[in-house]
Kinemage of the C-alpha trace (Angstrom):
@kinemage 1
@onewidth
@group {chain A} dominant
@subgroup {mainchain}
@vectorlist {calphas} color= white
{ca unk a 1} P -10.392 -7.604 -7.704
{ca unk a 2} L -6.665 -8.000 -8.143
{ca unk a 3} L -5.401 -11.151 -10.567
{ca unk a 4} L -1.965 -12.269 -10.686
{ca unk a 5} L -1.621 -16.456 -11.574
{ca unk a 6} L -5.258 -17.504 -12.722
{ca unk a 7} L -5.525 -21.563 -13.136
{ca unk a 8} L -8.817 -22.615 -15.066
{ca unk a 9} L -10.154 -26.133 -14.238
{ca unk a 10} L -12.009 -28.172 -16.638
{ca unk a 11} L -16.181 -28.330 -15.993
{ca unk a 12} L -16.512 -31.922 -14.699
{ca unk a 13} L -20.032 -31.692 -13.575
{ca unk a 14} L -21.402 -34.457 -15.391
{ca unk a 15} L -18.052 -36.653 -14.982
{ca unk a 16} L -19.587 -39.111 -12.605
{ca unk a 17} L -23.109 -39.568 -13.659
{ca unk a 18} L -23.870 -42.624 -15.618
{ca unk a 19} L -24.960 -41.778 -19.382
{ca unk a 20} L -28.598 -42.511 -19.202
{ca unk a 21} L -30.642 -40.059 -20.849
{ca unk a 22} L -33.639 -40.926 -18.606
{ca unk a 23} L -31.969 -39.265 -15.805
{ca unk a 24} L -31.872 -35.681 -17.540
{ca unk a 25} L -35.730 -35.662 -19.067
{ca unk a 26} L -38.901 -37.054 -17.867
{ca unk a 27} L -41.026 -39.502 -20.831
{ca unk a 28} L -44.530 -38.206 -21.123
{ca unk a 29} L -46.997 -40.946 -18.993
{ca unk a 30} L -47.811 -42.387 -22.403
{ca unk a 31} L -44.496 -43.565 -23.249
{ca unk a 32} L -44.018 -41.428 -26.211
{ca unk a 33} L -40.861 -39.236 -26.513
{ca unk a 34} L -41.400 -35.590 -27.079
{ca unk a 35} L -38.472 -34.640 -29.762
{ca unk a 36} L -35.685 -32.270 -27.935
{ca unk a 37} L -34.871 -29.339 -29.844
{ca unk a 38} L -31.175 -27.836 -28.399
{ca unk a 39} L -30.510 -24.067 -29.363
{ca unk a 40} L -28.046 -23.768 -32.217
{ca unk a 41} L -24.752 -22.858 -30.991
{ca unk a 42} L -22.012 -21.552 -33.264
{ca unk a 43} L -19.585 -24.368 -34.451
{ca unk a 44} L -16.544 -22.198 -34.354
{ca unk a 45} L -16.474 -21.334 -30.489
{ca unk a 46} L -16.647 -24.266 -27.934
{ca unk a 47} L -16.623 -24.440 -24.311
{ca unk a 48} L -13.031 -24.107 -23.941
{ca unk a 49} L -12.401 -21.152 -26.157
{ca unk a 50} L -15.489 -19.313 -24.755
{ca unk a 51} L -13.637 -19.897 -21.306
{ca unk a 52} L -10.266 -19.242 -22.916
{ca unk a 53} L -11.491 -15.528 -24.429
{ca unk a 54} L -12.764 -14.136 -20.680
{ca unk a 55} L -11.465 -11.032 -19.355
{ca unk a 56} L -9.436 -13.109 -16.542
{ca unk a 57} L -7.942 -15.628 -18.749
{ca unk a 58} L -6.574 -12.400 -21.269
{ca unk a 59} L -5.412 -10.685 -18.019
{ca unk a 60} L -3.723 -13.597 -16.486
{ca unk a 61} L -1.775 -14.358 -20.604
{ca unk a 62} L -0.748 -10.228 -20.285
{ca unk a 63} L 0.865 -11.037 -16.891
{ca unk a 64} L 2.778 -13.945 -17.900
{ca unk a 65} L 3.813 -12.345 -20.822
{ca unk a 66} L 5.497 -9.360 -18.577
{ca unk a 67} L 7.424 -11.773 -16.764
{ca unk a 68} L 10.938 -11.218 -18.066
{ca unk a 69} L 12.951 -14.042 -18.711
{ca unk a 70} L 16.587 -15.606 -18.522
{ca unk a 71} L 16.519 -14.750 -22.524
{ca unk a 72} L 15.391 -10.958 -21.866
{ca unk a 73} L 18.196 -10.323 -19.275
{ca unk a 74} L 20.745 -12.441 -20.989
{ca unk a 75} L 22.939 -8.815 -21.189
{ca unk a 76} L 22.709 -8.032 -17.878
{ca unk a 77} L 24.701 -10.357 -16.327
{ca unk a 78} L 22.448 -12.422 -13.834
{ca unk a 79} L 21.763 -15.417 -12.607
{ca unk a 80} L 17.908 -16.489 -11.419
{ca unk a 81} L 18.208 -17.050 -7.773
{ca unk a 82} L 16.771 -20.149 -6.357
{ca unk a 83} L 14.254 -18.588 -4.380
{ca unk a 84} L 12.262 -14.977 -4.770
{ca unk a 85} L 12.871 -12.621 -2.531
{ca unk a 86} L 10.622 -11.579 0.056
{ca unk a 87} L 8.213 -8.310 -0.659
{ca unk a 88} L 9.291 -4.774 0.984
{ca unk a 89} L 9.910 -1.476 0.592
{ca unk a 90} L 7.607 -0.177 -2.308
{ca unk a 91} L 6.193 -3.342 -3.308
{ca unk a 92} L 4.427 -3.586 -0.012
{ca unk a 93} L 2.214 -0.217 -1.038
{ca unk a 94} L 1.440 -2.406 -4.059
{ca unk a 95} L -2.117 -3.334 -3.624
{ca unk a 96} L -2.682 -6.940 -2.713
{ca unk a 97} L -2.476 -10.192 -5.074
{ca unk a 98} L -0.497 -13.109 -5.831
{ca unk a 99} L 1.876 -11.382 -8.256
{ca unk a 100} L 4.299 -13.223 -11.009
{ca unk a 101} L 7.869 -12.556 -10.669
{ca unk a 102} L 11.262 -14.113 -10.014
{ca unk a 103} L 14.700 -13.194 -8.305
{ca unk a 104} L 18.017 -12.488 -9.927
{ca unk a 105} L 21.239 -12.146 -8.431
{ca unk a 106} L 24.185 -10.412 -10.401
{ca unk a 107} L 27.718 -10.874 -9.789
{ca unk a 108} L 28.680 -7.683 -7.635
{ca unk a 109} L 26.148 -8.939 -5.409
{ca unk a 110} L 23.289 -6.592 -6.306
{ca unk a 111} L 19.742 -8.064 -6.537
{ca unk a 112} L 16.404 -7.554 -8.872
{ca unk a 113} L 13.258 -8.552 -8.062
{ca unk a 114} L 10.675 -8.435 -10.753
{ca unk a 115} L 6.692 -8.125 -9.105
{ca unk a 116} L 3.941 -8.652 -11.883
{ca unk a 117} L 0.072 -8.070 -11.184
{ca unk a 118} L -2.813 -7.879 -13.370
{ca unk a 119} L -6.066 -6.197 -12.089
{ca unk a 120} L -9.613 -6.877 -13.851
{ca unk a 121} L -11.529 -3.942 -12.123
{ca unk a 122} L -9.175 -0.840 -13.307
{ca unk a 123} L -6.128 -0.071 -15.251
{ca unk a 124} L -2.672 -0.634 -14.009
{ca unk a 125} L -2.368 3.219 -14.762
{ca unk a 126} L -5.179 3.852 -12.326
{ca unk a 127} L -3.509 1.609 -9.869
{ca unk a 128} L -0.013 3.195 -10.109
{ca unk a 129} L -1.778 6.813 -9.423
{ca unk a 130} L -2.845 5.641 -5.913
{ca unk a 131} L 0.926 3.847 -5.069
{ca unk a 132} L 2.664 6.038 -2.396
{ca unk a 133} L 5.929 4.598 -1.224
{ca unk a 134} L 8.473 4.957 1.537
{ca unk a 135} L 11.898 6.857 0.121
{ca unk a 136} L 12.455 9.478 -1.707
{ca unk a 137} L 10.694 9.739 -5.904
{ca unk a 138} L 13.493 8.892 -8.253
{ca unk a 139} L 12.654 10.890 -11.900
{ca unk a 140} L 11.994 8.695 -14.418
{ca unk a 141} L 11.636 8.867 -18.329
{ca unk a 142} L 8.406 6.925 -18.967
{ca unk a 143} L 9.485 4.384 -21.376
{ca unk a 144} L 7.596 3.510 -24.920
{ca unk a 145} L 5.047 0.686 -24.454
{ca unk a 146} L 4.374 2.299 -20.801
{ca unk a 147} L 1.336 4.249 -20.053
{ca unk a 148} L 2.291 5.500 -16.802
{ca unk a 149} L 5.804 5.288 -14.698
{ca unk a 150} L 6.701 6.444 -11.397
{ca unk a 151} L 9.884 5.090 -9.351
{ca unk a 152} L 11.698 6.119 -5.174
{ca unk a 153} L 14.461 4.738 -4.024
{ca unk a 154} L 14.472 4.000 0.306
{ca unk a 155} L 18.145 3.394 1.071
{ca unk a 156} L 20.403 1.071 -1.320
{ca unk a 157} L 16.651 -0.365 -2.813
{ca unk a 158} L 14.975 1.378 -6.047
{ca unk a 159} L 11.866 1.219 -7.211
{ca unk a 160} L 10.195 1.302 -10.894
{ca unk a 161} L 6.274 0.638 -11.421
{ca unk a 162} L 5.281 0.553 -15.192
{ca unk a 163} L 1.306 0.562 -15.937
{ca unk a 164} L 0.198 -0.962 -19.119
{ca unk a 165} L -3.679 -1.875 -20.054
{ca unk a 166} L -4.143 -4.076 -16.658
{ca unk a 167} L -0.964 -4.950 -15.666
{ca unk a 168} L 1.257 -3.156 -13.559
{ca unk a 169} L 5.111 -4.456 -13.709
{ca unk a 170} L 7.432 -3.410 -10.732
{ca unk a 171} L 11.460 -3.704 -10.832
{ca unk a 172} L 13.062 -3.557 -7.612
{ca unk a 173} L 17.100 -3.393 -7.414
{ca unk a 174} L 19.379 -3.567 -4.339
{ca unk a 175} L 22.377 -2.603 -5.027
{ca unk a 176} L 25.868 -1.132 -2.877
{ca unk a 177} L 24.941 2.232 -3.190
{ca unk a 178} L 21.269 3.858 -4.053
{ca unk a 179} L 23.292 5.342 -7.362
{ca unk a 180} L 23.909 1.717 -8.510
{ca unk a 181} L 20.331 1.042 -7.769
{ca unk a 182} L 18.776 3.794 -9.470
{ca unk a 183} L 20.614 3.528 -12.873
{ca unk a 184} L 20.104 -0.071 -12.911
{ca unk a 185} L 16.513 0.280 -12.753
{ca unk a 186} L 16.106 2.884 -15.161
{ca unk a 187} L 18.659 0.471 -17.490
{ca unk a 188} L 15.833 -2.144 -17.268
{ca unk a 189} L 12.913 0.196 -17.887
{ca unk a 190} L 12.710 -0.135 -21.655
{ca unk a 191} L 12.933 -4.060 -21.242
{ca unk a 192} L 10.338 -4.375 -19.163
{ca unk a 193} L 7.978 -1.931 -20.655
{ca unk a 194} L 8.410 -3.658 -24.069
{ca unk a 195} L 6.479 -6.538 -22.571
{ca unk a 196} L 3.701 -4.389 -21.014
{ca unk a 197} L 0.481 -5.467 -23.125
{ca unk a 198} L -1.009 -2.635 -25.319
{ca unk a 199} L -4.419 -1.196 -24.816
């Protein structure tokens, strides 16, 4: 089961149903009510917050939070570009999901693509293990906060997959040459693995 963007929705089962008791209990034939005893429930945790603390909600907050943002890259010298750039190269070996991410442009002209997923069935570390991409493996210092790293460049376009807990966070760069690609990459991999969740 692969999670990227999770939206919860509110229970509205009993939204339309008039409030008449009668409807949810049948009165003995003698017309005397039979007292209804409800299970205690603890005050501190209603249905929201049971909802809130599932696995998928936690795993959908650790994605979000991997996301870098205008205020991360503020050094780098980009701009968000209006739309994201289409999937390829390694992120296509990337197993399936609706991944978090965005587009920036710098001003040489280069590109980085950001690609987060979450997964609820295995680690992002387990995940990573099984990734083989097109290209050629680029060696790569596994950053503090990752728990796995492995990166290829395939022509001008590098590649860096961090694993942490559930969440696997991929940084793509094009760039003029695959030189300018691989350092910028490896410039961001600190960055990004600071906002890898911790297990």
């Amino acid at each position: 089961m692969v999670l990227a963007a999770v939206v919860l929705t509110g229970l509205t089962g009993c939204a339309d149903r008039p409030n008449d008791l009668e409807t949810y209990y049948d009165k003995p034939a003698d017309g005397t009510t039979t007292p209804v005893t409800t299970p205690s429930a603890s005050p501190s945790v209603s249905v929201g917050q049971a909802a809130a603390n599932t696995p998928v909600n936690h795993i959908a907050e650790d994605v979000a939070a991997a996301v870098l943002t205008k205020s991360d890259l503020s050094g780098e010298g980009v701009r968000e570009a209006a739309a994201r750039a289409a999937n390829g190269s390694c992120f296509d070996a990337v197993p399936a999901g609706d991944p978090r991410g965005s587009t920036w442009l710098y001003n040489s002209g280069s590109s980085l693509t950001q690609q987060v997923t979450g997964y609820l069935d295995r680690t992002a570390a387990e995940v990573l293990a099984q990734v083989d991409c097109d290209g050629t493996a680029l060696t790569v210092t596994r950053p503090a906060g990752a728990e796995a790293a492995r990166a290829w460049c395939d022509g001008t376009t590098c590649t860096l997959l961090l694993a942490g807990g559930h969440v696997l966070s991929g940084l793509q760069v094009t760039a003029s040459t695959q030189n300018r690609a691989a350092e910028a990459v490896k410039g961001l991999a600190s960055l990004a693995a600071g906002k890898l969740p911790r297990s």
